[in-house]
C-alpha positions in Angstrom: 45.6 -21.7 1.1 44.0 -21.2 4.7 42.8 -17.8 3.6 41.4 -19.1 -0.1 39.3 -21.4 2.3 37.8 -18.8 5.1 37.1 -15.9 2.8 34.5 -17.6 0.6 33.0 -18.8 3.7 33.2 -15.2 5.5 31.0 -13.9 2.2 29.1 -16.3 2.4 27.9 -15.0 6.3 28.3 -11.6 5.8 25.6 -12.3 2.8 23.5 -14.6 4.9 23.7 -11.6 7.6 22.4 -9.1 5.3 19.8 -11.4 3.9 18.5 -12.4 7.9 17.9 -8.9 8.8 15.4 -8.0 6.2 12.3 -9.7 7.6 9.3 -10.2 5.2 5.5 -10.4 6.1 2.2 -10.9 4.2 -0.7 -8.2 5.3 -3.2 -9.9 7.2 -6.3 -9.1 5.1 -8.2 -12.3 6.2 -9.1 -11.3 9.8 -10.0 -7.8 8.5 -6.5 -6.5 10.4 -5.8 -4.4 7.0 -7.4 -1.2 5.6 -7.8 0.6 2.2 -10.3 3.5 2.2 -10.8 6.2 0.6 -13.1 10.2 1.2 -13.7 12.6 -1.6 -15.9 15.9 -1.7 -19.2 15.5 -2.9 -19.8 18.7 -4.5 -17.6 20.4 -2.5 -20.4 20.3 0.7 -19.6 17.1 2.1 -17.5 13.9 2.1 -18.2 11.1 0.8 -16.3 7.6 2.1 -15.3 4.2 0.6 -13.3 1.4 1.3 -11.9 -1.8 -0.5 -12.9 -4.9 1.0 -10.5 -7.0 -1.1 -6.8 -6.4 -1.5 -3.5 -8.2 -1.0 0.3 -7.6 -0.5 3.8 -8.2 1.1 6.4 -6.1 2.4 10.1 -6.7 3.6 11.2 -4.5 6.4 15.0 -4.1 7.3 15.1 -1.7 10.8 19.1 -1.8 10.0 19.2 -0.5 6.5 15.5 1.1 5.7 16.3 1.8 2.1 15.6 -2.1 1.7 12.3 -1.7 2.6 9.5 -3.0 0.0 5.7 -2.7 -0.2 3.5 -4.3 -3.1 -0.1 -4.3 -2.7 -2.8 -5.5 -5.1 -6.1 -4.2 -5.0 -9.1 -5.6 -6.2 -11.7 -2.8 -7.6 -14.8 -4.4 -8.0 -14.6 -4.7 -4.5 -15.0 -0.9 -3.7 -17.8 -0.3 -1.4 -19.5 3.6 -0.3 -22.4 1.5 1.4 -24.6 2.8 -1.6 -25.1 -0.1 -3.9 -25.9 2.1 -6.7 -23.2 4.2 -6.5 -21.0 1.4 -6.0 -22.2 -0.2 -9.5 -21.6 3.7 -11.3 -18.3 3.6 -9.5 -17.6 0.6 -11.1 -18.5 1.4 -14.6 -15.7 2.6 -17.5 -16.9 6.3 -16.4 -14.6 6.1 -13.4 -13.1 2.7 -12.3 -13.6 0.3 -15.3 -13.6 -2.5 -13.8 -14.2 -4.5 -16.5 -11.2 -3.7 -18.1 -9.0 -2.7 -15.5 -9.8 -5.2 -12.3 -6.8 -4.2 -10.5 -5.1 -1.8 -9.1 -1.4 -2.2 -8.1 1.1 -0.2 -5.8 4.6 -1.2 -5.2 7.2 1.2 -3.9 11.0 1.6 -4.6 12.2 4.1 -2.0 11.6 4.4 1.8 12.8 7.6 3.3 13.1 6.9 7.0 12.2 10.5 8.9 13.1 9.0 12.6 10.5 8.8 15.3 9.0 5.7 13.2 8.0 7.9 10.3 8.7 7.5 6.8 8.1 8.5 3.2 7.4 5.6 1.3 7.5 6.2 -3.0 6.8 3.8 -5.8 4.0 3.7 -8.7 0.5 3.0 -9.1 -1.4 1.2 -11.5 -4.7 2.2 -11.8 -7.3 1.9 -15.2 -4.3 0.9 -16.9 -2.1 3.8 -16.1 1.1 4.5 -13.9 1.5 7.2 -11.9 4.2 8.1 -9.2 3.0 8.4 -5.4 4.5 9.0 -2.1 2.5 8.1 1.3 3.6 9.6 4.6 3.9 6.5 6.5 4.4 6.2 10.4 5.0 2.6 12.3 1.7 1.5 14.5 3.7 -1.3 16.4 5.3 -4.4 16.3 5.7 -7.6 18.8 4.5 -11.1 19.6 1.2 -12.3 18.9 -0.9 -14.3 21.2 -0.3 -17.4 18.3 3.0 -17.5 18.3 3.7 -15.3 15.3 5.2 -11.6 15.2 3.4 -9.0 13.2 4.5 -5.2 12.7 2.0 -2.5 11.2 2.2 0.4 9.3 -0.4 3.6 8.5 0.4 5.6 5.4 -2.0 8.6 3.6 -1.5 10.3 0.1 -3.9 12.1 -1.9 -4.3 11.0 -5.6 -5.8 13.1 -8.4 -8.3 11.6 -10.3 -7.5 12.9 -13.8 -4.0 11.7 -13.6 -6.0 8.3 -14.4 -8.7 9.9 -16.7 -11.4 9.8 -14.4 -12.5 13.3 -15.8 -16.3 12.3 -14.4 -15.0 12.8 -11.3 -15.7 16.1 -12.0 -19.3 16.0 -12.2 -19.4 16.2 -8.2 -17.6 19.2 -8.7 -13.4 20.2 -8.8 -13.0 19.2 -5.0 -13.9 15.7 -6.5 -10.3 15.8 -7.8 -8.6 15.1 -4.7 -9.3 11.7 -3.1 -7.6 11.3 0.5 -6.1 7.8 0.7 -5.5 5.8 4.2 -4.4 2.7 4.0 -3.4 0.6 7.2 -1.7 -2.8 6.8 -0.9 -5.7 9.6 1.8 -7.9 8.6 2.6 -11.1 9.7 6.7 -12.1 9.9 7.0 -15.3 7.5 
């Protein structure tokens, strides 16, 4: 009888244990503390680099079991910016970003792959133009602690390179074949909730 009485209880902690050492944060895209940007070969001569000024996202971190670790972040495209307003507005045409159509871009991941030393590979899917591809960012921890509010915040740096035709962005090649390769940072702050 005693033990019908403690073992529901004991699953009941164990559960709330497991549940208590995932921590979840919302990037910090407000005060500017979160990054998506973007370089890609202009005719194979020189770079040519962009960022995203709007975006969102999440992510719950677990430093005990790392294969509970989450991203998603939502990207909005009109907001790409190459500090060329004309580019900008061909960029967002249907002959590369189509914004019309397709206003966001999604990534949320389903495997981190913790390489020690604060590295990782982090792998999910993005949704770009309509279309899902897999991609995997080599991901290493910035910090974590106390902020001067109150709060706790951790951050995170990850790259991957995308390849444009994998989302029909065959314009792309207009600025020649080393326009296929875009180099992706992206650099998130995330407050603990």
């Amino acid at each position: 009888m005693m033990l019908t009485k403690i073992l529901p209880a004991f699953v009941l902690f164990a559960a709330l244990a497991v549940a208590q050492a995932s921590e979840y944060y919302v990037i910090d895209t407000k005060g500017m503390h979160a990054f998506v940007t973007f370089k890609v070969k202009h005719l194979g001569f020189s770079w040519m680099e962009g960022r995203f000024d709007r975006f969102s996202g999440d992510f719950t971190y677990d430093q005990e079991n790392p294969a509970n670790n989450r991203v998603r972040v939502e990207i909005d495209m009109a907001s790409i910016d190459t500090n060329h307003a004309e580019r900008d507005k061909h960029l967002r045409s249907e002959r590369f970003f189509d914004v019309q159509r397709f206003p966001k871009a999604t990534f949320l991941s389903h495997t981190w792959k913790d390489l020690g030393g604060g590295r990782a590979r982090l792998e999910g899917h993005l949704t770009m133009r309509g279309i899902t591809r897999p991609v995997a960012l080599d991901v290493h921890e910035v910090g974590a602690g106390k902020d001067p509010w109150g709060g706790f915040r951790r951050g995170f740096a990850g790259t991957t390179v995308l390849h444009l035709s994998d989302y029909k962005m065959k314009e792309a090649f207009v600025l020649g074949p080393a326009a296929e390769d875009i180099r992706i940072w992206v650099s998130i702050e995330g407050v603990r909730q």
